[in-house]
Structure formats: C-alpha cells, structure tokens
BAFI-3210 file (N, C-alpha, C; in Angstrom, 3 decimals, decimal comma, padded with zeros to 6 digits):
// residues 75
n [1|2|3|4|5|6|7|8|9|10|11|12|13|14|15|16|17|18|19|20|21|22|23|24|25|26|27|28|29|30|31|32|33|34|35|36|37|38|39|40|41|42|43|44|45|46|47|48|49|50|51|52|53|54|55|56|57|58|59|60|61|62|63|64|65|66|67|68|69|70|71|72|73|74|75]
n.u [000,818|001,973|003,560|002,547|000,850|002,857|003,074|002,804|000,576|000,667|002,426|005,144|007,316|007,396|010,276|011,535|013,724|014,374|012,991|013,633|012,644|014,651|016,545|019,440|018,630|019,108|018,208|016,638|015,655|014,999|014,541|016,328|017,976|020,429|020,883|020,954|019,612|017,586|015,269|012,124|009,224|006,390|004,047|000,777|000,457|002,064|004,247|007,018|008,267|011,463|014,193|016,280|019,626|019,638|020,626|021,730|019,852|017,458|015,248|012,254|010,826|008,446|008,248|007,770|007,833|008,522|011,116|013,213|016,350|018,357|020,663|023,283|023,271|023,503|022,425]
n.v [-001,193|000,956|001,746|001,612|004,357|006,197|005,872|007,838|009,084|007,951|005,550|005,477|005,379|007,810|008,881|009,792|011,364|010,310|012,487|014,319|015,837|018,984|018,397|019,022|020,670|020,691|023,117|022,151|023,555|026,391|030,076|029,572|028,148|025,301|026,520|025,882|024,511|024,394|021,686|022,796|022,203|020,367|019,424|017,918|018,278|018,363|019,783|021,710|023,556|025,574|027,036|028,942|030,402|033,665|036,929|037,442|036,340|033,573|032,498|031,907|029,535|028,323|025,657|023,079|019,379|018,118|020,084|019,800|017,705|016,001|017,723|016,537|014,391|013,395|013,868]
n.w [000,000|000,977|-001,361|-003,798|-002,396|-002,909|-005,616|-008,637|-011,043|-013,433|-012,617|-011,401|-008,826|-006,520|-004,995|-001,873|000,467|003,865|006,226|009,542|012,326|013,117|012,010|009,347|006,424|003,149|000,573|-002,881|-005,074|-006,403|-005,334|-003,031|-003,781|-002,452|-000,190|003,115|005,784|009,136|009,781|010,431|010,482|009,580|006,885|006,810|004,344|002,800|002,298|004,186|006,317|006,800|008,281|007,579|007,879|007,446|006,228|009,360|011,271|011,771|009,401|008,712|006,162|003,853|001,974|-000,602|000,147|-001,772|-002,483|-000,881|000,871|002,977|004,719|004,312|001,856|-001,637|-003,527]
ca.u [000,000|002,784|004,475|000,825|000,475|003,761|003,031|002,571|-000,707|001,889|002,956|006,410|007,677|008,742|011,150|011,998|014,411|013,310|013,380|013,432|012,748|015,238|017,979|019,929|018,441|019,403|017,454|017,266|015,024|014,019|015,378|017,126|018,622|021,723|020,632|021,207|018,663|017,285|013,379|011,222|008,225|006,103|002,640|000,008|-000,085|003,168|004,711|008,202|009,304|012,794|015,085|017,526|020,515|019,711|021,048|021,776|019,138|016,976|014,060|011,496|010,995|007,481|008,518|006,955|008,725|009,853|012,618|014,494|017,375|019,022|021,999|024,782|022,879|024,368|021,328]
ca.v [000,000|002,245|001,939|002,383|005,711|006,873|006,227|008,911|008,522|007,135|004,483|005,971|005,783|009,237|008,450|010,973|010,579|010,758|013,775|014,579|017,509|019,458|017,658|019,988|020,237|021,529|023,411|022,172|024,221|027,882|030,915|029,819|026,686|025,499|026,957|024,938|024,937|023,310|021,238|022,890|021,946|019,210|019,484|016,648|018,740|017,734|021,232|022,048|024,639|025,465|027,784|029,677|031,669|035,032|038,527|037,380|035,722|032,619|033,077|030,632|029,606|026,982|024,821|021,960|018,608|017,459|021,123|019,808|016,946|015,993|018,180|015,353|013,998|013,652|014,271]
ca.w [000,000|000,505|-002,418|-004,276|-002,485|-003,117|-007,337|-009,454|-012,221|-014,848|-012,013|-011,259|-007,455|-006,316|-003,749|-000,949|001,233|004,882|006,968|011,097|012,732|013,955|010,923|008,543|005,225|001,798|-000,923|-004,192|-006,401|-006,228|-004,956|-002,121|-003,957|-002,066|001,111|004,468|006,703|009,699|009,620|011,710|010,841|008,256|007,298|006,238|002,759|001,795|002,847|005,070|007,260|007,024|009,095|006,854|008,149|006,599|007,333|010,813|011,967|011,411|008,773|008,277|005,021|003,794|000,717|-000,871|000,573|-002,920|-002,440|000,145|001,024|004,106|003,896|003,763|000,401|-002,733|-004,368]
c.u [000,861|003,353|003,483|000,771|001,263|003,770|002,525|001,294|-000,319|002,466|003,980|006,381|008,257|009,132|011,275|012,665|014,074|014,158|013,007|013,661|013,825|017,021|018,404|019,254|019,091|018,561|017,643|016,618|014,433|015,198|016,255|017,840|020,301|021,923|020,719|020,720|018,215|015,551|013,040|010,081|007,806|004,993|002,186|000,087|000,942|004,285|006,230|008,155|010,455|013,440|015,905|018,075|020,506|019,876|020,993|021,033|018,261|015,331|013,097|011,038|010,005|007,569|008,174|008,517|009,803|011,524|013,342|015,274|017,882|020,372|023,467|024,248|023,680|023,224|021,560]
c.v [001,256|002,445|002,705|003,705|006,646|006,662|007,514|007,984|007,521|005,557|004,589|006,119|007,014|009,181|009,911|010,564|011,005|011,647|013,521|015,557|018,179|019,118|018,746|019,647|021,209|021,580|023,169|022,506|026,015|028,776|030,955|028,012|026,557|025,724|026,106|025,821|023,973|023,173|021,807|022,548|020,910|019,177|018,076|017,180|018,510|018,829|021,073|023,176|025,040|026,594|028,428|030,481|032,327|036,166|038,476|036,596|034,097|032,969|031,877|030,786|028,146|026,956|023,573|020,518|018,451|018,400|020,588|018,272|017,264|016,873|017,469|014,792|014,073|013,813|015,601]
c.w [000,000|-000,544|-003,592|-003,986|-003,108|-004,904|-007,943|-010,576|-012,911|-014,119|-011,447|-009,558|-007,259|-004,750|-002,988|000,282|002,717|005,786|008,489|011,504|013,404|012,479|009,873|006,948|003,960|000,778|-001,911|-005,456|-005,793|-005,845|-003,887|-002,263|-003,397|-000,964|001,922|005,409|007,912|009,891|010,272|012,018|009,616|008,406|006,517|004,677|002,469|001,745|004,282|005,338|007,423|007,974|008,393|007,598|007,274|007,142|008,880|011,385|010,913|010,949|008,295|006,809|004,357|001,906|000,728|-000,322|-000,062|-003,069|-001,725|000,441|002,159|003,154|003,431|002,962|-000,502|-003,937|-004,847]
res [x|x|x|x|x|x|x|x|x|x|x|x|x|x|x|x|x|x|x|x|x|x|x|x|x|x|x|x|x|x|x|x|x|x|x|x|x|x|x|x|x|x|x|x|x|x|x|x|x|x|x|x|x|x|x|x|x|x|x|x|x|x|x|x|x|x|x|x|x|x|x|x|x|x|x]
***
C-alpha cells in the first residue's frame, strides 16, 4: 500500500528521502537553492518549514517537501 500511495498517475515511485525535525536540510530548487537549513516543521499537505541563516538571523521559510534533502545527500 505504501508503495501504491507513493506512485505517481503514470505508475512511477517518487522516492523521498526521509526527513526529522530538527535535521539539517538543503534546498534544491528555487530561490534559495543550495541553502542549508534546519526542519522545523512538516505538514500533512506535503509542505516544510525550514530555518535559513539570513542577514543574521533565522528566517522561516514553507517549501513543498519534494525542495528539500538531508543536507549530507548527494542528491
């Protein structure tokens, strides 16, 4: 059944690699691609929270799951 949910229309598994709150992640699409951040949050919609160090401080930042990678990835 999980594998089922996790298909795409076409049938295609879209893998994701798994996340924990509080774990360093890295951006990998959009304007803050590259960025290293830490989880803060994860919604049922498929949605993240991130943390970015920006201009000093820590800026939250809500991107779709598929943007982000543990930051030691090679993805």
């Amino acid at each position: 059944e999980g594998l089922r949910d996790a298909c795409s229309p076409e049938g295609v598994v879209a893998w994701q690699p798994q996340l924990q709150l509080g774990q360093k992640v890295r951006v990998l699409i959009g304007p803050f691609t590259d960025f290293v951040g830490e989880l803060d949050r994860m919604t049922d919609a498929g949605r993240v929270a991130v943390l970015l160090d920006l201009m000093g401080g820590k800026i939250p930042v809500v991107l779709p799951r598929s943007h982000v990678v543990p930051a030691g990835s090679c993805l």
